[in-house]
C-alpha positions as CSV (number, residue, x, y, z in Angstrom):
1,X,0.0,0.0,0.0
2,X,1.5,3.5,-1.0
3,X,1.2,6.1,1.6
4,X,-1.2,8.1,-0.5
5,X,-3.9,6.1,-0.5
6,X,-4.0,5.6,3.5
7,X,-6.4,7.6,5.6
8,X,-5.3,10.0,7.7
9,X,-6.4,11.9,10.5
10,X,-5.1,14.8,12.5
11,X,-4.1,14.7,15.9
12,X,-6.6,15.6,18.7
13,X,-4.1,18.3,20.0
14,X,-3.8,20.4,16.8
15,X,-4.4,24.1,17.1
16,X,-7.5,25.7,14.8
17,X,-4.6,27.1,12.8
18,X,-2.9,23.3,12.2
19,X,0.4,24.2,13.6
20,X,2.6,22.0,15.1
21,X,0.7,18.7,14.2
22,X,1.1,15.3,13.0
23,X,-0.9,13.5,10.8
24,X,-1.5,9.6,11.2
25,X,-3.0,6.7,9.2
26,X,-3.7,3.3,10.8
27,X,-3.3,0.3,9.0
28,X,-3.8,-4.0,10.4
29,X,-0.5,-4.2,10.2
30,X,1.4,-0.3,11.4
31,X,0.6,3.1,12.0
32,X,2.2,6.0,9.7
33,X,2.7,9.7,11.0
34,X,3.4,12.6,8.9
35,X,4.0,16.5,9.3
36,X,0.7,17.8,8.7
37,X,2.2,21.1,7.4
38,X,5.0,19.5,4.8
39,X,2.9,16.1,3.5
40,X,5.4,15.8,0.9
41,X,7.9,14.3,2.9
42,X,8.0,10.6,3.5
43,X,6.1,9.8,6.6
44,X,7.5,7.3,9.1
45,X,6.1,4.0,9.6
46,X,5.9,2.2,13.3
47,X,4.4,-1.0,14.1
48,X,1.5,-0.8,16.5
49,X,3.3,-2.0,19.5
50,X,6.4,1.0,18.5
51,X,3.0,3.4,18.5
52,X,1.5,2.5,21.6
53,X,5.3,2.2,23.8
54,X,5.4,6.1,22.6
55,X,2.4,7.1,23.3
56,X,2.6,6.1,27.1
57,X,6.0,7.6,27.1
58,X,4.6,11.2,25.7
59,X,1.8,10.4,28.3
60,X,4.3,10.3,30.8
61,X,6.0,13.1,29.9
62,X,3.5,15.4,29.3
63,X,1.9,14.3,33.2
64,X,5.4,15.0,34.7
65,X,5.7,18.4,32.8
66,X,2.0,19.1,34.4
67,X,3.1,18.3,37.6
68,X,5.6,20.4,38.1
69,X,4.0,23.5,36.9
């Protein structure tokens, strides 16, 4: 499957003006993120499990940042 023909979705955290956001497309078999403002480039390609150990880590992050504010 080329990456044009995936459907993507921006992220939940995008500002009204699309700055600063990723764009990703979900297949059976991997998840593919993009720069929502430059879709020309190449996205990268993860397997699910790569997805989900980096989304708990951003979790973490961002929770630990929140914290300590």
């Amino acid at each position: 499957m080329s990456t044009p023909e995936l459907d993507w979705y921006e992220s939940s955290y995008s500002s009204a003006q699309g700055a600063s956001c990723m764009e990703s497309a979900v297949t059976e078999q991997a998840v593919h993120v993009r720069d929502s403002e430059d879709v020309r480039r190449p996205p990268f390609t993860v397997g699910r499990e790569g997805r989900a150990c980096y989304v708990g880590f951003a979790s973490a992050q961002l929770a630990s940042a929140t914290r300590s504010t």
